[in-house]
C-alpha positions as CSV (number, residue, x, y, z in Angstrom):
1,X,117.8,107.2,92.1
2,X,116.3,104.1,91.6
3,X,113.3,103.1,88.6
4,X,110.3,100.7,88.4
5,X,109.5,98.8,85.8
6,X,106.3,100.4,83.9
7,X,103.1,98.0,84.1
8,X,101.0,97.9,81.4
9,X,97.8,95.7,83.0
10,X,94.5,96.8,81.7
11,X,92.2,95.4,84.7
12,X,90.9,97.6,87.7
13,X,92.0,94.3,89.8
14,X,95.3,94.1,88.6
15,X,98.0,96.8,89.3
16,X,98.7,99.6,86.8
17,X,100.2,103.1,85.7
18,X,97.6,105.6,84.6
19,X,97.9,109.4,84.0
20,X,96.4,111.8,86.4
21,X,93.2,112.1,84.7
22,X,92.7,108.1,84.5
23,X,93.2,107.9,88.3
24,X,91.0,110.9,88.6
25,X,88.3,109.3,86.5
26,X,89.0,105.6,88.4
27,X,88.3,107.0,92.3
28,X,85.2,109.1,91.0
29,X,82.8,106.3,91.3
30,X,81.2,104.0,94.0
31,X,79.7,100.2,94.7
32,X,76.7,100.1,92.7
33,X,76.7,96.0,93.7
34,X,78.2,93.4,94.9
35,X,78.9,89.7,93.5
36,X,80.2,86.8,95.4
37,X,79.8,84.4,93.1
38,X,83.6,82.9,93.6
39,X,83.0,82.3,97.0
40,X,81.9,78.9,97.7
41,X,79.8,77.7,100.7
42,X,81.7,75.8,103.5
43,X,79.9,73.5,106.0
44,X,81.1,74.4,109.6
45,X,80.9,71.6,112.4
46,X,80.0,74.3,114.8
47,X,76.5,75.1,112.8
48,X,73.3,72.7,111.2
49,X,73.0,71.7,107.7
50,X,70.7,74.9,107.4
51,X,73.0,77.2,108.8
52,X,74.0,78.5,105.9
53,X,74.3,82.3,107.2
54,X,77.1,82.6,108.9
55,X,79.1,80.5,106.7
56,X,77.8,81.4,103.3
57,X,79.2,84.1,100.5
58,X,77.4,84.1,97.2
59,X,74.7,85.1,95.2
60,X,71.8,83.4,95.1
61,X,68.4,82.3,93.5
62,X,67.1,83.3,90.1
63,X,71.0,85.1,89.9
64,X,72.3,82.0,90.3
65,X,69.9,79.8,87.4
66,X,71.2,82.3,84.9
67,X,74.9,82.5,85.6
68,X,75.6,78.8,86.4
69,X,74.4,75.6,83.8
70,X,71.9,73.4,85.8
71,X,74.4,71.0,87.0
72,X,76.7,73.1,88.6
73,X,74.2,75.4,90.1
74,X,74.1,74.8,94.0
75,X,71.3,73.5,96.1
76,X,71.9,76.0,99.1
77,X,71.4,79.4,97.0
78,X,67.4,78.8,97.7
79,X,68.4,79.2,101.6
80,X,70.7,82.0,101.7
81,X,69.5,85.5,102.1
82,X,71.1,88.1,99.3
83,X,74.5,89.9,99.9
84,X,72.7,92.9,99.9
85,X,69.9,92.2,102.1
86,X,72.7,90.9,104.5
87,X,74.8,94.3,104.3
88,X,71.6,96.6,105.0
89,X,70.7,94.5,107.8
90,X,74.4,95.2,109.8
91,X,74.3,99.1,108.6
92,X,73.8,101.5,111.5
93,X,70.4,102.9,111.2
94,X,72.2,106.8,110.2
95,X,73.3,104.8,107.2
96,X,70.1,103.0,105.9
97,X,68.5,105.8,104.2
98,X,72.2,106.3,101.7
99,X,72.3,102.2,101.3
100,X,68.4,102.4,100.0
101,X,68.9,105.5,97.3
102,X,72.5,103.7,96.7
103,X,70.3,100.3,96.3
104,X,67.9,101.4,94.0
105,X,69.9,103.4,91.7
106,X,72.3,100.0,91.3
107,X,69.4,98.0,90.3
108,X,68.3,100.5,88.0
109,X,72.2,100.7,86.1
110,X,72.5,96.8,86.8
111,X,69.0,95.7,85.0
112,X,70.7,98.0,82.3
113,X,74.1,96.3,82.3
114,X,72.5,92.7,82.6
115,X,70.4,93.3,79.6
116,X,73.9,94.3,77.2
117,X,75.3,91.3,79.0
118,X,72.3,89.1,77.5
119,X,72.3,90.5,73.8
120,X,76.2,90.3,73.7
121,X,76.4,86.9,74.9
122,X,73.3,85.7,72.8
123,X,74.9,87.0,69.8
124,X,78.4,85.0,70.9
125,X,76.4,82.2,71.1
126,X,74.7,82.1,68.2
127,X,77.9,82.8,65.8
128,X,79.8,80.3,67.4
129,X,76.6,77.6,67.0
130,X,77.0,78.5,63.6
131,X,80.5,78.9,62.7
132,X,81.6,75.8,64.6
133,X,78.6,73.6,65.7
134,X,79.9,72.2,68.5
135,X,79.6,72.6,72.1
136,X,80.6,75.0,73.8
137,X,81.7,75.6,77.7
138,X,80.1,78.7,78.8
139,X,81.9,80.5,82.1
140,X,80.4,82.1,84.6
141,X,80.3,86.1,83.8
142,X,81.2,88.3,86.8
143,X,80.3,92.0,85.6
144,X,81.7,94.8,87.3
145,X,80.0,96.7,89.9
146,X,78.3,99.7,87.9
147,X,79.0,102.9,89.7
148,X,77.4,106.1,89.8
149,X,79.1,108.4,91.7
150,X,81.8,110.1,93.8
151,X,82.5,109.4,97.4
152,X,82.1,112.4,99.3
153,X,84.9,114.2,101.5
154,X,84.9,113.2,105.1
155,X,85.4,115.8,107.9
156,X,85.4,116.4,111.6
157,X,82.9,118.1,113.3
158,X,83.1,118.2,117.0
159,X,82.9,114.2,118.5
160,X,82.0,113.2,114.8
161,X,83.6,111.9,111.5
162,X,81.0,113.4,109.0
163,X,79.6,113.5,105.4
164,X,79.1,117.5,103.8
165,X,75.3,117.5,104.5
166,X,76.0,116.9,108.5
167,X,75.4,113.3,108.9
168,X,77.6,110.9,111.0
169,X,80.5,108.5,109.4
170,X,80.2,105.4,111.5
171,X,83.5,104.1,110.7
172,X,83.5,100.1,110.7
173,X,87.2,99.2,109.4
174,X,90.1,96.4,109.4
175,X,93.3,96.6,108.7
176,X,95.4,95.3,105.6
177,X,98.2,94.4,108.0
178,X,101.0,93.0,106.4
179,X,100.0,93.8,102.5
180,X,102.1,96.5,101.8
181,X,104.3,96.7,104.9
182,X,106.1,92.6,104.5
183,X,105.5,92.5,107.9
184,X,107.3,89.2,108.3
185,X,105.0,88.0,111.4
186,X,101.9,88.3,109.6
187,X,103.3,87.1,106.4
188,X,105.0,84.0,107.0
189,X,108.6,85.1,107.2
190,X,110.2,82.1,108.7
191,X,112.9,83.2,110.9
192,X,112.9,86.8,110.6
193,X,112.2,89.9,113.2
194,X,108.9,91.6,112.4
195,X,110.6,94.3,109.8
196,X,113.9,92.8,109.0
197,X,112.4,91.6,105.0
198,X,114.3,94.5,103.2
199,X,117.3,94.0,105.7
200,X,117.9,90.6,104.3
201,X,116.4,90.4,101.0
202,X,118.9,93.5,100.3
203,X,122.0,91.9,101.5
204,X,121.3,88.8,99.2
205,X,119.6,90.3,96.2
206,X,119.8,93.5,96.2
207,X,117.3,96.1,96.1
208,X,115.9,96.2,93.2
209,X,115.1,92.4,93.4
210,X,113.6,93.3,97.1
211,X,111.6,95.8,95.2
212,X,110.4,93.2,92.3
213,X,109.6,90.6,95.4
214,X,107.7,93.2,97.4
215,X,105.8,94.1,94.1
216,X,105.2,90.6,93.6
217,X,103.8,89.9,96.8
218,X,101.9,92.9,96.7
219,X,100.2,92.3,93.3
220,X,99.1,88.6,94.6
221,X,97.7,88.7,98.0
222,X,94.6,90.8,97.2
223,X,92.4,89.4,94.3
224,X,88.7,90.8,93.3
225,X,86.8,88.3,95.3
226,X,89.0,89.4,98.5
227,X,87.9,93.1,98.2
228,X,84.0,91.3,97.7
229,X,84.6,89.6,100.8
230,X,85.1,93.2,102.8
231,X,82.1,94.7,101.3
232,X,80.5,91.4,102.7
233,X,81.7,91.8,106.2
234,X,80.4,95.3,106.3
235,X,83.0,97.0,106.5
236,X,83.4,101.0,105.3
237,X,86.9,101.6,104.9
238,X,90.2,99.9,105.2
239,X,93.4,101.3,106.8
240,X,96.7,100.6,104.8
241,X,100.0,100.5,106.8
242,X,102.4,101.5,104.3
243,X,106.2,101.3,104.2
244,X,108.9,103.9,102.9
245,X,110.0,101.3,100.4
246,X,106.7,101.4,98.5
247,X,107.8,104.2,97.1
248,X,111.5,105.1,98.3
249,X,114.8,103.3,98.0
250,X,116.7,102.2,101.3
251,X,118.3,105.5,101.0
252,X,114.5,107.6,101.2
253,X,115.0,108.2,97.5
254,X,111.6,108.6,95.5
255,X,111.6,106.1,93.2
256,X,110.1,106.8,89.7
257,X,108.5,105.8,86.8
258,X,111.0,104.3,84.1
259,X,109.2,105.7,81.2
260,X,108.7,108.8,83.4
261,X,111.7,110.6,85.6
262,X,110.0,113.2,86.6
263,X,106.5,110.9,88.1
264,X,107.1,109.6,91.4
265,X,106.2,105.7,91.1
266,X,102.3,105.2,93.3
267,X,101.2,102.8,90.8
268,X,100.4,100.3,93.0
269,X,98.9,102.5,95.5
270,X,96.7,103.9,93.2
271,X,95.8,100.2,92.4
272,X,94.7,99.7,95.6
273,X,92.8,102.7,96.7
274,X,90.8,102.3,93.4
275,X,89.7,98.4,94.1
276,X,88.6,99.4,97.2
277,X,86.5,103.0,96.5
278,X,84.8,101.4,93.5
279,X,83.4,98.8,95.5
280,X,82.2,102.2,97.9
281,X,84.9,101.5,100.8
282,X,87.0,104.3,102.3
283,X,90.6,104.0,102.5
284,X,92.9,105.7,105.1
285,X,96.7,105.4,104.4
286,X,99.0,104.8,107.6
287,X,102.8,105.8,107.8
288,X,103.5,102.6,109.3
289,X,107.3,102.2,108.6
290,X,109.7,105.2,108.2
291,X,113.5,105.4,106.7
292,X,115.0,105.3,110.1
293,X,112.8,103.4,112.3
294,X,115.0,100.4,112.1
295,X,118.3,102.5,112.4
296,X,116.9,104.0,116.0
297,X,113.0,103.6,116.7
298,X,112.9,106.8,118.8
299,X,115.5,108.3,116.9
300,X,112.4,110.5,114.4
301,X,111.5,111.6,118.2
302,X,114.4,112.9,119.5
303,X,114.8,116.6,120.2
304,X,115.5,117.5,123.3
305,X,118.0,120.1,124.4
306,X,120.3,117.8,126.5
307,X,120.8,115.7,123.3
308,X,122.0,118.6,121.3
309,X,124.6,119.5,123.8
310,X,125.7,116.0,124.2
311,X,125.9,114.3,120.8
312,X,125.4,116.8,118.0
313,X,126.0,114.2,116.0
314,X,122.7,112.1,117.0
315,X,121.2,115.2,117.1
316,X,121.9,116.0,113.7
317,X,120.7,112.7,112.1
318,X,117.2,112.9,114.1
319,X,116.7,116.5,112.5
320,X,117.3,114.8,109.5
321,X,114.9,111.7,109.6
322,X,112.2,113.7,111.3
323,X,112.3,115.6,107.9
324,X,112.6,112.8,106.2
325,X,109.6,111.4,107.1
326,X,108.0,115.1,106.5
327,X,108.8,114.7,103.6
328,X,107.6,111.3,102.8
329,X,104.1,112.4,103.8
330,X,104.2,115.8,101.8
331,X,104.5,114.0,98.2
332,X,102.0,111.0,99.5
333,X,99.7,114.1,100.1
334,X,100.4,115.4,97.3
335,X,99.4,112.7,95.1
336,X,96.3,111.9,97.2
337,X,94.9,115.4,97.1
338,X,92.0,114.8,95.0
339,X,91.2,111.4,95.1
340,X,87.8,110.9,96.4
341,X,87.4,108.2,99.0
342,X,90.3,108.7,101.0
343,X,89.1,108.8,104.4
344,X,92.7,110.8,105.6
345,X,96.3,110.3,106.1
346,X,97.9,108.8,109.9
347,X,101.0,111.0,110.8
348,X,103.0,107.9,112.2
349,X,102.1,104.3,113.6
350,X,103.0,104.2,117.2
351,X,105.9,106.6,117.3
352,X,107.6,107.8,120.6
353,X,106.1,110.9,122.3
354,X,108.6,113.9,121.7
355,X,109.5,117.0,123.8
356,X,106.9,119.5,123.0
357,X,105.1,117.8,120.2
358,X,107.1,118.4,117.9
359,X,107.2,115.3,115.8
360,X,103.4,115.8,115.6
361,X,104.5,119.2,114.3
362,X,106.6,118.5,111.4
363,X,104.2,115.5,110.4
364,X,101.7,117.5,110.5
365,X,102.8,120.4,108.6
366,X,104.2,118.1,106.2
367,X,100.9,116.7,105.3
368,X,99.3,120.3,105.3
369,X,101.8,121.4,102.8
370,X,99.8,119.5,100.0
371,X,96.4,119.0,101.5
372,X,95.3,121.8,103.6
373,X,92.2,120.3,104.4
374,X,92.0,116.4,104.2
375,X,91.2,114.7,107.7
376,X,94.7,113.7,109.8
377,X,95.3,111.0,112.4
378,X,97.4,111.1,115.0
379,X,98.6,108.5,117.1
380,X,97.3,109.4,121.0
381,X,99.9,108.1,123.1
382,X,101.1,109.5,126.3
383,X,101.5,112.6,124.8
384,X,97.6,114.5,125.3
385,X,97.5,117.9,123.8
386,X,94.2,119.5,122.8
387,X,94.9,120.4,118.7
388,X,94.1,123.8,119.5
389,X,97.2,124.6,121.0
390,X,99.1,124.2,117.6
391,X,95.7,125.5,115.5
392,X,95.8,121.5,114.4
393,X,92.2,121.2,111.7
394,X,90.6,118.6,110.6
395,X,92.5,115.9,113.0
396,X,91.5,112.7,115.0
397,X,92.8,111.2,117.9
398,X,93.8,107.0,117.4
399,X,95.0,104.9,120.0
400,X,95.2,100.5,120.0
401,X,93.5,98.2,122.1
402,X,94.5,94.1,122.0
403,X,92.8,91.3,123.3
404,X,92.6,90.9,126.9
405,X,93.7,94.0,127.6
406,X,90.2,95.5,128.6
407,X,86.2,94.9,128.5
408,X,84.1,96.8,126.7
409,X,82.9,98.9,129.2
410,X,86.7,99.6,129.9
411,X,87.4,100.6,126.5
412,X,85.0,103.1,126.5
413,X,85.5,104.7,129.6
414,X,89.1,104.6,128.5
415,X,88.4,106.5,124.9
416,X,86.0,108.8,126.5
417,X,89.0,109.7,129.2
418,X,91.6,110.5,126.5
419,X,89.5,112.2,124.3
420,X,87.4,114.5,126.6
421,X,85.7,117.6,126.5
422,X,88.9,119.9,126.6
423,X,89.9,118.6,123.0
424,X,86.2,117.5,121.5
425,X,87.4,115.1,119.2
426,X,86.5,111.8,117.9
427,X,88.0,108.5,119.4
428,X,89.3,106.1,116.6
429,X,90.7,102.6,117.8
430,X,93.4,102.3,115.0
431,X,93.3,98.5,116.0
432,X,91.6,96.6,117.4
433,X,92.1,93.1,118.0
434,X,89.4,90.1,120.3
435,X,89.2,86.9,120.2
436,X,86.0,85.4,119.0
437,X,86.9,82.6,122.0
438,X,83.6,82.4,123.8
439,X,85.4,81.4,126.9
440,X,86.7,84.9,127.0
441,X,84.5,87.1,128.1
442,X,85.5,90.7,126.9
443,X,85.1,88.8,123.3
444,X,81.3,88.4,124.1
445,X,80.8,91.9,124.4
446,X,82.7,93.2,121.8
447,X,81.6,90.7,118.7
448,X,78.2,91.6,119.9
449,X,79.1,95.2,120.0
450,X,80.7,96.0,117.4
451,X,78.0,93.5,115.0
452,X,74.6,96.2,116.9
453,X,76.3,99.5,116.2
454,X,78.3,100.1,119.6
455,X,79.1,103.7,120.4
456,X,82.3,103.6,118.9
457,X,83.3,106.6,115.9
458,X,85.6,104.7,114.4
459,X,87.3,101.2,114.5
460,X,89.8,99.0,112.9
461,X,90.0,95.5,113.1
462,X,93.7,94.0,112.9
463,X,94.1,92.1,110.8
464,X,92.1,91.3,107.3
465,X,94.6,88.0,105.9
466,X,98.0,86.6,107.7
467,X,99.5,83.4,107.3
468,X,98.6,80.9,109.1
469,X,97.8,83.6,112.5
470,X,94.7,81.6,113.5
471,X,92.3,84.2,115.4
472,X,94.8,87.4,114.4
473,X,93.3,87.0,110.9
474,X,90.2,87.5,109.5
475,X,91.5,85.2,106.5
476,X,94.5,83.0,107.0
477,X,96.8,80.9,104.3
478,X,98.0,77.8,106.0
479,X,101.6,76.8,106.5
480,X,102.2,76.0,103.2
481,X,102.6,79.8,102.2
482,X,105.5,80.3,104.8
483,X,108.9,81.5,103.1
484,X,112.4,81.4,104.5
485,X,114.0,84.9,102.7
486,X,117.3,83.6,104.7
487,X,118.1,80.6,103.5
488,X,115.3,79.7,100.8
489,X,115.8,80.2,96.8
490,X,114.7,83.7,95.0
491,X,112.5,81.2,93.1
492,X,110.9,79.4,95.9
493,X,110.3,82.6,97.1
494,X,108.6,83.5,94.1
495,X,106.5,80.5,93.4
496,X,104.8,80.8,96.7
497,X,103.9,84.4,95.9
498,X,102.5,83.3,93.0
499,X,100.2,80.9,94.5
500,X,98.4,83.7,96.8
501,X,95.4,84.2,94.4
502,X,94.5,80.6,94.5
503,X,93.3,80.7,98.0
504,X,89.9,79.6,98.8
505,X,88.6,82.3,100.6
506,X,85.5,80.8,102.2
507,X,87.5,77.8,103.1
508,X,90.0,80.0,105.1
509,X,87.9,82.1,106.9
510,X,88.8,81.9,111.0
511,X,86.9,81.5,113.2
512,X,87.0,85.2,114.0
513,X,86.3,85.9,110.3
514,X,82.8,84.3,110.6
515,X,81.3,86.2,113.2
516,X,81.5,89.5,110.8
517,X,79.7,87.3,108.2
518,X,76.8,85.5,110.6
């Protein structure tokens, strides 16, 4: 069995090892504010000098006098409206009244926190005026959101995701893609099929240096002002395609902590999930890449009687990674089980439909094994089964839709078909990709849809940040952050990872990206 290295990092935005009671203590809180006072304003060739909108993400007027000296303060805070005003005006109108109490009890705690900030730095000031009488350079101070409470426990009632006192989840999400899944597509793998990373990292390091690579890339590609950014867009929770290597060897071995044998390594995980509740966004965890997906795709699927008969072999080994994957999501439930703010836990990503359900089974009953009660997703393929039929709880239906592939008006006739009145469920698009071309005419529809509270439960944009993916990307790195893992250097692999933070966000933004901000 493999081990991680132990990281010590102290910050919330950088990824860390904390007991129980820490990560406990971490996911027990919510936004209180925002600050987007890294972000930079971009001029657009599309929009006026005064357009300022759509393209815009900071903080702005008397916030911006005290945090910047004169000279660096810029001229277009006076015409920007505030990050909060902007957020309230894209919330569905079930969600105002929770944004208003939320709203004033943050400027209640921030007013608090500002004045500390204000005696503590006037006391720095004056000390060092007096100690060393020279000038000083003073930095812009981003203070942490203050939170205030938990994030309550999402259920399904009937055609609704819901919060315990009845009212409706309106579910406005994207998808981390490639973050924790080295999708090598989305993440600039020069050369490479879309899941072949560990394949070929493996044969030429080794796994534990495809482990310290995936950790590195991990740790890099999501920075404090990204997570801003979503909170920005609007949007209410994230959904995280994981891999089995997160937190497995190739083998499907748990891998733990050094320090600790016995503590299954979800450091970086709990990283994650706890940038993204304390800014007050949801997370759901996807099971997007299993131990034998690349051995035999359909292989997890595979129980028929035929097969059995034929080549007990085969037949053997699909038992076996079917409970494999079981198994994966029995300790990932297990860990999860109290953390407030996560919205629930996807059975598979797009698996192949199996004789009677019964890879939906096992999942399922591997999640339920640790968390009787948090909300489940299930893929909805070809394979329709009302959840009563295996007394399924607590479960939601998810299916994909890509561009071109239907209007609006499709779409919903579409979900409404595969999730109708014989199961009375909710319809969650998993994700969901348009163009924001305005020569394509489904994309119309949709941006202006999805931006005036369309009758859609749940949705999931794909994807948040690619490289250089143009329109698939909310966020894109140019070219210069491609890597070749087949024939490049370990450290040129490395020194691009490196660079990831340094992107300028609001300089990257696509196209696409905009229209969630305008």
């Amino acid at each position: 069995m493999q081990q991680s290295e132990h990281h010590q990092q102290q910050s919330v935005d950088s990824p860390q090892q904390s007991s129980s009671q820490m990560h406990l203590q971490q996911h027990q809180q919510m936004m209180a504010g925002l600050d987007f006072s890294l972000l930079m304003p971009q001029s657009s060739p599309k929009k006026s000098p005064n357009a300022h909108k759509s393209s815009y993400l900071g903080i702005v007027g008397s916030e911006a006098s005290s945090r910047y000296p004169d000279s660096e303060a810029p001229s277009i805070y006076s015409n920007v409206d505030s990050p909060q005003q902007h957020r309230i005006a894209l919330l569905h109108p079930n969600d105002m009244k929770v944004t208003s109490l939320r709203n004033q009890k943050c400027r209640k705690i921030s007013a608090i926190v500002f004045g500390v900030l204000i005696l503590g730095a006037a006391a720095f000031l004056a000390y060092h005026f007096v100690s060393i009488n020279q000038p000083l350079k003073i930095p812009v101070i981003i203070p942490v959101a203050a939170t205030f409470e938990t994030m309550p426990t999402l259920q399904v009632v009937g055609k609704n995701v819901v919060y315990p006192n009845g009212t409706t989840f309106h579910g406005r999400g994207v998808n981390m893609g490639s973050w924790f899944i080295m999708d090598a597509i989305f993440s600039g793998f020069t050369g490479l099929d879309e899941f072949a990373f560990f394949n070929v990292s493996d044969t030429r390091w080794g796994q534990d240096t495809s482990r310290s690579l995936m950790n590195l890339y991990i740790d890099n590609a999501m920075t404090s002002t990204d997570y801003d950014l979503l909170c920005l867009m609007n949007f209410n929770f994230v959904r995280l395609p994981l891999h089995f290597r997160n937190f497995q060897d190739a083998q499907g071995n748990w891998i733990n902590y050094t320090n600790s044998p016995s503590e299954i390594d979800f450091s970086r995980l709990d990283w994650a999930i706890s940038n993204f509740t304390s800014r007050g966004i949801y997370v759901q965890l996807d099971f997007h890449i299993w131990y034998s997906r690349d051995i035999l795709y359909e292989g997890v699927s595979k129980n028929d009687v035929g097969l059995a008969t034929n080549d007990p072999a085969l037949y053997a080994e699909c038992v076996k990674w079917r409970q494999m994957a079981a198994n994966f999501l029995t300790g990932l439930a297990a860990h999860v089980v109290d953390v407030p703010g996560l919205l629930g836990i996807e059975l598979m990503n797009e698996p192949v439909p199996s004789y009677d359900n019964l890879l939906s089974q096992v999942l399922y009953d591997g999640v339920r094994v640790a968390d009787p009660n948090r909300l489940v997703i299930r893929h909805f393929g070809t394979d329709r089964v009302a959840p009563s039929v295996y007394n399924w709880t607590n479960i939601i239906y998810g299916f994909h839709t890509y561009e071109g592939q239907q209007t609006l008006q499709g779409y919903e006739e579409n979900a409404n078909n595969k999730t109708s009145d014989d199961y009375d469920l909710p319809y969650y698009v998993s994700e969901l990709h348009f163009t924001s071309d305005p020569d394509f005419a489904p994309a119309i529809d949709w941006t202006d849809a999805l931006q005036n509270g369309v009758n859609i439960p749940m949705y999931a944009l794909w994807t948040y940040k690619a490289v250089d993916m143009n329109e698939w990307a909310l966020v894109n790195y140019d070219s210069s952050y491609t890597v070749d893992v087949i024939n490049g250097t370990l450290e040129s692999i490395q020194e691009t990872w490196k660079r990831l933070p340094n992107l300028n966000l609001a300089g990257s933004l696509s196209p696409w990206g905009q229209s969630f901000i305008s």
